[in-house]
C-alpha positions as CSV (number, residue, x, y, z in Angstrom):
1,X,357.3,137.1,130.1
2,X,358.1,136.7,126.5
3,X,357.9,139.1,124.3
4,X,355.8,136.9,122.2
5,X,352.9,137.0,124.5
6,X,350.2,139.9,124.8
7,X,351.0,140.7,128.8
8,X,347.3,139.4,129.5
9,X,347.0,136.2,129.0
10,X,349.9,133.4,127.1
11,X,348.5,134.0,123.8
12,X,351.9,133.5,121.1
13,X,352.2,136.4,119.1
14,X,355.2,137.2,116.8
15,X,356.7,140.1,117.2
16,X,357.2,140.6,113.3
17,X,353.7,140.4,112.7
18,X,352.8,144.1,112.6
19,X,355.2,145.0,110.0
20,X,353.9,141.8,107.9
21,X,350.4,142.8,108.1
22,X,350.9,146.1,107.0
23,X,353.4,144.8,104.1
24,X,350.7,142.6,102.9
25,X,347.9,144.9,103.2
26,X,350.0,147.6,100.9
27,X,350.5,144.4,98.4
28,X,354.4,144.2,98.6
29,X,354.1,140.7,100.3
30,X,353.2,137.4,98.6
31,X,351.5,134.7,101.4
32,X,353.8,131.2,100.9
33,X,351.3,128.4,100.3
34,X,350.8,126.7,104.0
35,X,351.8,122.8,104.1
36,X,349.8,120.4,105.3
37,X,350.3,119.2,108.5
38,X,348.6,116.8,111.5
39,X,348.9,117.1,115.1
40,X,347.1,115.2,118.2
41,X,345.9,115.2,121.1
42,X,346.6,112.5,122.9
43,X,344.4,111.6,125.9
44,X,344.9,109.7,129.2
45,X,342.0,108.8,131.5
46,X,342.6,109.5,135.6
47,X,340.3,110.1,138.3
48,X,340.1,113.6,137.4
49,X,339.1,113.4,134.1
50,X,341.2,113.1,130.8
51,X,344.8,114.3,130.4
52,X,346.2,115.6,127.4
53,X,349.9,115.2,126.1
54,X,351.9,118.8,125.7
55,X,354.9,119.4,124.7
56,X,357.0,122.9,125.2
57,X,358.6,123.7,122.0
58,X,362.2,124.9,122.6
59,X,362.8,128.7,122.9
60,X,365.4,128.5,120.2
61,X,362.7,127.3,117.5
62,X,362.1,129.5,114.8
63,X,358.4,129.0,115.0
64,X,356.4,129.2,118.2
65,X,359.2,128.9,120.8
66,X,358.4,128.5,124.0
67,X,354.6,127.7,123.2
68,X,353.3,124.3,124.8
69,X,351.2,122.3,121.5
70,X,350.7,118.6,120.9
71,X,353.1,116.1,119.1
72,X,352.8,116.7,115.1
73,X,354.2,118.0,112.2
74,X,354.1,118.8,108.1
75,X,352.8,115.5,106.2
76,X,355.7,113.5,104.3
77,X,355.5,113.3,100.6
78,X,356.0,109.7,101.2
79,X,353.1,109.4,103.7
80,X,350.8,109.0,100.7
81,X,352.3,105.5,99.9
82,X,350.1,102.2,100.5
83,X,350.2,101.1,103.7
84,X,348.0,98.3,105.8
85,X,345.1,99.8,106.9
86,X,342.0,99.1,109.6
87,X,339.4,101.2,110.4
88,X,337.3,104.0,108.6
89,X,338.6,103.3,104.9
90,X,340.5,106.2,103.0
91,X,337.5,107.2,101.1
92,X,335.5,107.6,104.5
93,X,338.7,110.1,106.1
94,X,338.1,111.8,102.5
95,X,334.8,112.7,102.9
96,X,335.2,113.6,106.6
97,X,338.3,115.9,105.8
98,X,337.2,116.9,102.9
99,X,339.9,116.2,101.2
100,X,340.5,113.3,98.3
101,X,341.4,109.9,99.4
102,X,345.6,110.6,98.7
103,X,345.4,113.7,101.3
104,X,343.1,112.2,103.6
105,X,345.5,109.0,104.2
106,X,348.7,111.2,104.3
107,X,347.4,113.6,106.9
108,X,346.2,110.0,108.6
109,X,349.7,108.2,108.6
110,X,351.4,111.7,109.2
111,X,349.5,112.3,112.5
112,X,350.3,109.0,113.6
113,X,353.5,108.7,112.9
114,X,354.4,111.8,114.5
115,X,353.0,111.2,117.2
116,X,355.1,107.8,117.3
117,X,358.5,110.3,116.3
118,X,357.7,113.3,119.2
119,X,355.8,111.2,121.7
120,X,357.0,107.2,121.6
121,X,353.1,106.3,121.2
122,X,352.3,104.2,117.9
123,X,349.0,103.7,117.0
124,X,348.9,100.7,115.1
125,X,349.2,97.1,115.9
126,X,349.7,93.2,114.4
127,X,346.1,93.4,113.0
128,X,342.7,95.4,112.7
129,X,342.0,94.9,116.7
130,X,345.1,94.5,118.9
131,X,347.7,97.7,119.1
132,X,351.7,97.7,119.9
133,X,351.9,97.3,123.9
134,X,355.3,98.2,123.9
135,X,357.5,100.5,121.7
136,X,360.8,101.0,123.8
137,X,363.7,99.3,123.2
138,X,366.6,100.1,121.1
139,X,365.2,98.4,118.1
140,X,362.4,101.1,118.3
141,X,363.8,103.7,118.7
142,X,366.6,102.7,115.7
143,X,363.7,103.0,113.9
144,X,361.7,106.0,115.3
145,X,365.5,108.2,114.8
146,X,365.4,106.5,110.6
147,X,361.4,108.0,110.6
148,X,362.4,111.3,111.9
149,X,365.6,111.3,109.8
150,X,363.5,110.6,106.8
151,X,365.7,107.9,105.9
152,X,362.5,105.5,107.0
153,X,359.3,106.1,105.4
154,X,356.3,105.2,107.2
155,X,354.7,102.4,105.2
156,X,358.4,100.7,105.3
157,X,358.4,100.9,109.0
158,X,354.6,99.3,109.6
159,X,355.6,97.0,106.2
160,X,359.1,95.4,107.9
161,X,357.1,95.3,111.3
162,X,353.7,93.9,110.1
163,X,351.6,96.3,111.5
164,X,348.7,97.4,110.6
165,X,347.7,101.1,110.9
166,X,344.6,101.7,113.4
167,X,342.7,104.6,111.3
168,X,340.1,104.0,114.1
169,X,341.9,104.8,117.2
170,X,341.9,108.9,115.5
171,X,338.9,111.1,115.7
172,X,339.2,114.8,113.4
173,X,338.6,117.1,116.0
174,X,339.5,121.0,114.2
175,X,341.6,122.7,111.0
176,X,343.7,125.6,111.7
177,X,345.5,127.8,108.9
178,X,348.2,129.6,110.2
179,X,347.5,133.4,108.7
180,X,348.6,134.9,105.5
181,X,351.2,137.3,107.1
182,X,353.3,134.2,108.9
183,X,356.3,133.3,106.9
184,X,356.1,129.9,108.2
185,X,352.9,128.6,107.3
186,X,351.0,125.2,108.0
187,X,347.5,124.1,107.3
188,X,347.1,121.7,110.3
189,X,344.0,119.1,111.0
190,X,343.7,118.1,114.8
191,X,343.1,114.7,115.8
192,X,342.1,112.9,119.2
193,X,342.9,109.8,120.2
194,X,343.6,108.1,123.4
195,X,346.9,106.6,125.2
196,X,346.7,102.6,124.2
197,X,346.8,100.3,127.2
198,X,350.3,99.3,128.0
199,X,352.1,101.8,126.0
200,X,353.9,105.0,127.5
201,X,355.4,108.7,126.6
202,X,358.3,109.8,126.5
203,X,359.7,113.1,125.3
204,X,361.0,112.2,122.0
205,X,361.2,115.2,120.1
206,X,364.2,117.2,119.7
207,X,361.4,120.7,119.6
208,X,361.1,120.0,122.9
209,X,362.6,120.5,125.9
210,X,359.8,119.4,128.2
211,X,356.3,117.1,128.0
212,X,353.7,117.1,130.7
213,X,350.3,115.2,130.8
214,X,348.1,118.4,131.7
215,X,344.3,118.3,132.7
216,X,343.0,120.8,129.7
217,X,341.2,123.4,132.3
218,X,344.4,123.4,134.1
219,X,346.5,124.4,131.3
220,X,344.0,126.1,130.1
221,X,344.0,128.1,133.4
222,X,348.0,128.8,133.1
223,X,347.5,130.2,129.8
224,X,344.6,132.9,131.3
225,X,347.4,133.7,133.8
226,X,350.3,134.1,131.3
227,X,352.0,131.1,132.6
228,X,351.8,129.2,129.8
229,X,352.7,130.1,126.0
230,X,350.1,128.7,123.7
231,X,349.1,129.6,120.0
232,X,345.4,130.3,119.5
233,X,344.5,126.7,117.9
234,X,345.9,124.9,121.0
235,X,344.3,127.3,123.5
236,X,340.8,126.8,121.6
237,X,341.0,123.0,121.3
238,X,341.7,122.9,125.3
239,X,339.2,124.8,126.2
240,X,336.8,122.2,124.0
241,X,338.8,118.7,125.8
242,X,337.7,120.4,129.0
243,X,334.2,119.8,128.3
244,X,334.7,115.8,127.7
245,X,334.6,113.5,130.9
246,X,336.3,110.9,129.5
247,X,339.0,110.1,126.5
248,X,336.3,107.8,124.7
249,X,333.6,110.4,124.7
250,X,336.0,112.5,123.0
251,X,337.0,110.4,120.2
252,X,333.2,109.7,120.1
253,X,332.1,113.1,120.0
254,X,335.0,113.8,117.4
255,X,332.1,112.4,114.6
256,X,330.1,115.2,114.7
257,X,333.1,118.5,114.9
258,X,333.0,121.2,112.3
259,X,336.3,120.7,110.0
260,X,335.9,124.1,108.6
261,X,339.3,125.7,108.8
262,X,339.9,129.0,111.2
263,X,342.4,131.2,109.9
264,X,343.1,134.5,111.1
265,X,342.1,137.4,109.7
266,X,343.9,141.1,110.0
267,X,342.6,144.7,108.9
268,X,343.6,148.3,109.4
269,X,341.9,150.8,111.6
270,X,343.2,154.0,111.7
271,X,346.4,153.5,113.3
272,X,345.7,150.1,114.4
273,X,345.9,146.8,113.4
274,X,342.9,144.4,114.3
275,X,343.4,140.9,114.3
276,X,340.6,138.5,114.7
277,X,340.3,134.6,114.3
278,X,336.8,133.9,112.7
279,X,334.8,131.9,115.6
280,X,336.7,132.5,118.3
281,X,336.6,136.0,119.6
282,X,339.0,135.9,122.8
283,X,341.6,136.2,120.3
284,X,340.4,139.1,119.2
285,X,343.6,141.8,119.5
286,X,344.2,145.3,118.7
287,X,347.4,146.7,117.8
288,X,348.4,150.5,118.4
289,X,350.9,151.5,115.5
290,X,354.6,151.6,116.9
């Protein structure tokens, strides 16, 4: 078992984290400013409900290694540019991210094209109701290695291919700050969508050195038994896919969510550290001073 996990269930904890806490509670550490970042979770329907797309980020990553998440990443400076756009207009993501119009298309075209980078899937298409059917082939992925690269930008890619981004094939489903006392710090929105007919995944990502399409109770299940390594955000959005039957009443019931970001909290006790995530108490976790 890692020694980022609690020995009770997989819950990712850093092993640095004490000392932080207690470094930022005496004032002698300054938080970094979080950068804003999209991930999603990518749906398949089967017989046995939906499947999500998961990832296990490489043990040799800096941040979360060895956890299982969904395909995203930080937003691109360049992910603000125009791009073509269908769907729920900018000023509509705005409102529902609560965000203005710039942030709410970057963390848009960042979650999709990440999930285009890490995953193969593109969510977009020749116009405002057909989507790509097909993205392998080594022109694709010449271009998917210039996005990751950065030597791409998004709107260039869709531009030269005369696609149109599908805004409506995303639902905002959850915001997660990572903590104060993390050095590597990301202010993430989740999104939902589902697999587009004809289109496939692949493991694309270089973070990762495996992908599986999991039923969410069933990872959620390896996680309660330690098996598998999950941070709090991607633990808590599982346990919520569970509850939807199919990938379309997800994306549907993705209208209503509450955006209001969870970020975890810490405070002294004595000799203990108590950690707590606002809203969601199972991660809830005491730590006895060393």
């Amino acid at each position: 078992m890692s020694s980022s996990q609690n020995g009770r269930n997989g819950q990712w904890y850093p092993p640095e984290w004490p000392d932080r806490i207690r470094a930022l509670s005496a004032g002698e550490l300054t938080p970094v400013t979080p950068k804003r970042a999209a991930t999603v979770m990518l749906l398949r329907d089967t017989g046995s409900g939906p499947v999500v797309h998961m990832l296990r980020r490489r043990a040799s990553m800096a941040f979360a290694g060895g956890a299982y998440a969904y395909p995203g990443g930080a937003v691109d400076p360049r992910d603000e540019r125009p791009v073509a756009w269908a769907g729920p207009s900018r000023a509509e993501w705005a409102a529902r991210c609560g965000t203005d119009e710039a942030t709410a298309q970057s963390l848009v075209c960042a979650a999709v094209r990440e999930t285009f980078e890490e995953a193969g899937v593109l969510l977009a298409g020749p116009d405002a109701g057909t989507v790509v059917a097909d993205t392998t082939g080594d022109e694709w992925e010449a271009d998917r290695g210039a996005l990751v690269a950065r030597e791409l930008s998004f709107a260039d890619f869709l531009d030269r291919r005369g696609l149109v981004l599908r805004s409506d094939l995303l639902g905002a489903w959850a915001r997660w700050i990572t903590p104060e006392f993390e050095q590597r710090r990301y202010d993430t929105w989740f999104f939902v969508a589902a697999l587009p007919e004809g289109q496939r995944t692949r493991n694309a990502s270089t973070e990762a050195d495996r992908t599986d399409w999991l039923l969410p109770a069933e990872a959620a299940a390896g996680y309660d038994r330690g098996e598998l390594l999950m941070m709090p955000p991607t633990i808590a959005t599982l346990r919520e896919l569970a509850t939807c039957p199919t990938a379309a009443e997800a994306l549907s019931g993705a209208e209503g969510r509450d955006l209001t970001p969870v970020q975890a909290r810490a405070r002294l006790e004595g000799g203990e550290i108590v950690l707590s995530w606002p809203g969601h108490d199972e991660f809830t976790k005491r730590i006895e001073r060393a």
